[in-house]
C-alpha positions as a Markdown table, in Angstrom:
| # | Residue | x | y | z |
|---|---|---|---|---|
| 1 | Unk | 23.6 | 26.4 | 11.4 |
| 2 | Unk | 26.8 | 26.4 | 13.1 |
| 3 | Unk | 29.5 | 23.7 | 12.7 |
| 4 | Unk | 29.9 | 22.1 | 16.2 |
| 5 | Unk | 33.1 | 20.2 | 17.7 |
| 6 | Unk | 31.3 | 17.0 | 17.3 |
| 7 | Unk | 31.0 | 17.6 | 13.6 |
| 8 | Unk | 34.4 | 17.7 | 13.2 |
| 9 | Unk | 37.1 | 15.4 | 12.5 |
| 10 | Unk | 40.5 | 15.6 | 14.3 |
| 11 | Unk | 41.4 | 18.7 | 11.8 |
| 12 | Unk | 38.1 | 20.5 | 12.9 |
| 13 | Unk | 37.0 | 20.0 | 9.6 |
| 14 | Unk | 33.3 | 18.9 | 9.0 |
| 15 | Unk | 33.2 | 15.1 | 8.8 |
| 16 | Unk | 31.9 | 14.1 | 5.3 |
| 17 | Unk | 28.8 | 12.1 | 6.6 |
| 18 | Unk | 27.9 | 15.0 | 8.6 |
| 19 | Unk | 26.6 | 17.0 | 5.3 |
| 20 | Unk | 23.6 | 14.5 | 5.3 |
| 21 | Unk | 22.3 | 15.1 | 9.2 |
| 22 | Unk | 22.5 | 18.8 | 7.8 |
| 23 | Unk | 20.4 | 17.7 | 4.9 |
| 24 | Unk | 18.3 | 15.7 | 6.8 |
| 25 | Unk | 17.5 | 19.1 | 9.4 |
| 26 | Unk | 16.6 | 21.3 | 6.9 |
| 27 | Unk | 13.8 | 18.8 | 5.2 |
| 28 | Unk | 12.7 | 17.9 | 8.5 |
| 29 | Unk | 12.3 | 21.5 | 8.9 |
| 30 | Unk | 11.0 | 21.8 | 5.7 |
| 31 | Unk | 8.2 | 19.4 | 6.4 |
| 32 | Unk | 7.7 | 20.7 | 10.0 |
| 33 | Unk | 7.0 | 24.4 | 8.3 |
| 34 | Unk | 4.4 | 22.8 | 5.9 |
| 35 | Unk | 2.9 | 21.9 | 9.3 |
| 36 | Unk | 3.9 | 18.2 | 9.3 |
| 37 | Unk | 6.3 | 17.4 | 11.9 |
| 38 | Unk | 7.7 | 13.9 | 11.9 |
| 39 | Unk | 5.5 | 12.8 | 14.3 |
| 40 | Unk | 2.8 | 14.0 | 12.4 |
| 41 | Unk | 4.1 | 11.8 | 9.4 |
| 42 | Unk | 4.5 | 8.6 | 11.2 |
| 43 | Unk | 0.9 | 9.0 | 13.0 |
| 44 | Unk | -0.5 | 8.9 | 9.5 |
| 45 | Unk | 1.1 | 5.4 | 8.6 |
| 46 | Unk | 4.1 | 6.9 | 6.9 |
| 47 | Unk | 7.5 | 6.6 | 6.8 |
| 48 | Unk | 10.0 | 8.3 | 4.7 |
| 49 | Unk | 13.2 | 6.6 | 4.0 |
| 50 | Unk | 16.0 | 7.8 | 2.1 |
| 51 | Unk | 16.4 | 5.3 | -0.4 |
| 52 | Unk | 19.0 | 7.3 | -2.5 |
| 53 | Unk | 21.6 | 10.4 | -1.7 |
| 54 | Unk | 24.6 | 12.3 | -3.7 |
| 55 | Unk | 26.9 | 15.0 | -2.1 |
| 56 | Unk | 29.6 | 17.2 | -4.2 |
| 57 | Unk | 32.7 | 18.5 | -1.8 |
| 58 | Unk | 33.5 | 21.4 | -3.0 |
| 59 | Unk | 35.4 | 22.8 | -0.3 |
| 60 | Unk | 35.5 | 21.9 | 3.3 |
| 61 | Unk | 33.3 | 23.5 | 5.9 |
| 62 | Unk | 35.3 | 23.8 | 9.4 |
| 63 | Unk | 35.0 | 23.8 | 13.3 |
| 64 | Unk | 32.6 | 27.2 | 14.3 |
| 65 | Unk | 31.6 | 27.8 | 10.5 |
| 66 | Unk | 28.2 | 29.5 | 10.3 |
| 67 | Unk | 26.7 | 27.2 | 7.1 |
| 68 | Unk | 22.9 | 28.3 | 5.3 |
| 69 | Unk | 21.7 | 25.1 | 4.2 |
| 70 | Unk | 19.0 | 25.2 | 1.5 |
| 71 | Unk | 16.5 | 22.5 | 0.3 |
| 72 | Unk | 14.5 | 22.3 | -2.9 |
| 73 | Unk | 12.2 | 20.2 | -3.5 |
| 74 | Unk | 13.4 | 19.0 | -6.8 |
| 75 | Unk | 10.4 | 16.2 | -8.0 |
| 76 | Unk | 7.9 | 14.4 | -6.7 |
| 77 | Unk | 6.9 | 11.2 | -7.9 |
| 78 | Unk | 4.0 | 8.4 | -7.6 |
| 79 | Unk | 6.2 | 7.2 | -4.9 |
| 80 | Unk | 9.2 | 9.1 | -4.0 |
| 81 | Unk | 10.3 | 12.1 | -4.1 |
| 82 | Unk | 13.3 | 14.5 | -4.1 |
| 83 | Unk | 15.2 | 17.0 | -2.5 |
| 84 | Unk | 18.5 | 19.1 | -3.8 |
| 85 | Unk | 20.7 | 21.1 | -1.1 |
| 86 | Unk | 23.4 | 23.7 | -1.2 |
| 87 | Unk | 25.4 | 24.5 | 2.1 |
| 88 | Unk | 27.1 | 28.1 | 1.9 |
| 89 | Unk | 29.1 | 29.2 | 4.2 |
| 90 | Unk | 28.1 | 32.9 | 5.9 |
| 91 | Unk | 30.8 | 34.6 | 3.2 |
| 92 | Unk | 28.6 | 33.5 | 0.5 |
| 93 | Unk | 31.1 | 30.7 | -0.5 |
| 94 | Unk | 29.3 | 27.2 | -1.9 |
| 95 | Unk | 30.6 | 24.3 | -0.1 |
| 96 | Unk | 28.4 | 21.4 | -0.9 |
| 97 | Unk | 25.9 | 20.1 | -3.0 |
| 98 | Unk | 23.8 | 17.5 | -3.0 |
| 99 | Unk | 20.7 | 15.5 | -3.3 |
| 100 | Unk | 18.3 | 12.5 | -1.9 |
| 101 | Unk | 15.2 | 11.1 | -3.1 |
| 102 | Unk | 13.2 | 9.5 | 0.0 |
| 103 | Unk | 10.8 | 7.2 | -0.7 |
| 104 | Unk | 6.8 | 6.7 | 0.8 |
| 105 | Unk | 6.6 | 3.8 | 2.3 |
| 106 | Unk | 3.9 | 2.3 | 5.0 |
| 107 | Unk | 4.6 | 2.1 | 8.3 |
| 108 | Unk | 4.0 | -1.0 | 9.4 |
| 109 | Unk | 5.0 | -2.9 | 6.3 |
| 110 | Unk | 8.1 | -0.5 | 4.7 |
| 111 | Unk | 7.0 | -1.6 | 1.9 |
| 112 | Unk | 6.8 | 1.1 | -0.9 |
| 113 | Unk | 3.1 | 2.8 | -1.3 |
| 114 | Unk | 1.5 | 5.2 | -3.8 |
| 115 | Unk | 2.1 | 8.7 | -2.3 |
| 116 | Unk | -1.3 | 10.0 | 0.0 |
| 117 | Unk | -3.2 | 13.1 | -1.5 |
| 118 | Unk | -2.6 | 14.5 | 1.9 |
| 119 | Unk | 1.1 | 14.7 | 1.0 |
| 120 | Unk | 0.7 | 15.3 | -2.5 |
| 121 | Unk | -1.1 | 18.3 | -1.3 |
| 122 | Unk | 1.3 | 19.7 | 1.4 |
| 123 | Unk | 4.2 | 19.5 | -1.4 |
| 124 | Unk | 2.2 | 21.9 | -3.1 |
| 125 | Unk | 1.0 | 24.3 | -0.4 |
| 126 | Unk | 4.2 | 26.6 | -0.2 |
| 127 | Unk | 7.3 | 27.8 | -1.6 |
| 128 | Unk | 10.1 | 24.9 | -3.0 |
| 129 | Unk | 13.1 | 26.3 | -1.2 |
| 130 | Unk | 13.9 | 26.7 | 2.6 |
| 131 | Unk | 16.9 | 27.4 | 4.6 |
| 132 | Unk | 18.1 | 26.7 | 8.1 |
């Protein structure tokens, strides 16, 4: 993806709490190439919240940057699971690092439920790692 203006702070350098809408686009991706958009999700009487999340600055990403952001789906749980990320920029060079764990959770309620088979399934129907 490519670092837009309205990432940026007044330095054109990416805002720190922007690195977690890029995390949050690749595993909605992610999810969306496992053939379970969102919508998808929240028609089953799920919702996903991220109920944890760590980042590592390693070195700022800035205005026009082309970033590869990559998500691994690092463990799944009775009731959570979890996702690590790396954000390169084009040159190779790592820039961030991260993780959140989301957690299953019921729709109507938002109170935490035993993770579907359906989902249990899809986390095991194709490869761990993606990038946008």
């Amino acid at each position: 993806m490519r670092v837009r203006y309205a990432d940026t702070d007044a330095d054109q350098v990416v805002y720190y709490g922007t690195y977690l809408t890029y995390f949050e686009v690749v595993r909605v991706e992610w999810l969306r190439a496992l053939g379970y958009p969102i919508t998808r999700i929240l028609e089953q009487g799920i919702v996903l919240p991220v109920v944890e999340a760590r980042i590592r600055y390693l070195r700022p990403a800035r205005l026009d940057d082309l970033l590869t952001v990559r998500a691994t789906l690092a463990a799944v749980g009775p009731a959570s699971f979890s996702f690590d990320y790396e954000i390169e920029r084009e040159d190779g060079l790592l820039l961030v690092t991260g993780s959140t764990r989301l957690a299953v959770c019921e729709r109507d309620t938002a109170r935490a439920c035993s993770m579907p088979a359906w989902l249990r399934e899809l986390f095991a129907a194709l490869p761990d790692t993606v990038e946008d």
